[in-house]
C-alpha positions in Angstrom: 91.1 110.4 -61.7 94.0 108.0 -63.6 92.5 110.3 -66.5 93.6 113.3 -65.1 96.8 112.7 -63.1 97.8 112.0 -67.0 97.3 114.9 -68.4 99.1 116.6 -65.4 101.8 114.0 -66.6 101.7 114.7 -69.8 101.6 118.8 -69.8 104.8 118.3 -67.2 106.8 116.9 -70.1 105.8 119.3 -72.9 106.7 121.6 -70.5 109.6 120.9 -69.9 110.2 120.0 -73.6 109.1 123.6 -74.6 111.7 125.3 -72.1 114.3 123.0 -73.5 113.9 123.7 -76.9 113.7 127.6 -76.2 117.3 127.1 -74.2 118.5 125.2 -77.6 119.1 121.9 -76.4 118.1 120.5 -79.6 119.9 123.3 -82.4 122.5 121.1 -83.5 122.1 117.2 -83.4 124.4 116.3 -86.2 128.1 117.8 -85.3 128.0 115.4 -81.7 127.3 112.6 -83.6 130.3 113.4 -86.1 132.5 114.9 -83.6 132.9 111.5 -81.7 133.6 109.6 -85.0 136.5 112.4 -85.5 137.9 113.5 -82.1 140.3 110.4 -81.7 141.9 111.1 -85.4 142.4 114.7 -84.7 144.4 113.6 -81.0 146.4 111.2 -82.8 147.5 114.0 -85.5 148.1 116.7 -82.5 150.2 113.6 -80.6 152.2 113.3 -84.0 153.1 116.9 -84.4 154.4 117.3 -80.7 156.8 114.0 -81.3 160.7 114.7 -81.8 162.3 113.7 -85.3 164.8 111.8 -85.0 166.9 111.9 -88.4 170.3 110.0 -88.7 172.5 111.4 -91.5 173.9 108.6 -93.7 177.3 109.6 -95.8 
């Protein structure tokens, strides 16, 4: 019985695996890991570009 409630188990997750992969859940799994390393350098440029200059003129 154990035996078989398993294999029920077991076919319920490659299931679900196989509809996942089909929907491309796992196309790309190297840009999210990059993108988080990145993301806070490309605010801080974006944050710089929207800041005033402020340039005194010295005679």
């Amino acid at each position: 019985m154990l035996l078989a409630i398993s294999v029920v188990v077991a076919l319920i997750f490659f299931i679900a695996f196989i509809v996942s992969v089909k929907k491309g859940q796992y196309d790309d799994v190297y840009t999210p890991s990059v993108r988080m390393l990145f993301d806070d350098e490309l605010v801080k440029n974006d944050h710089e570009k929207n800041q005033p200059v402020n340039k005194v003129k010295s005679n």
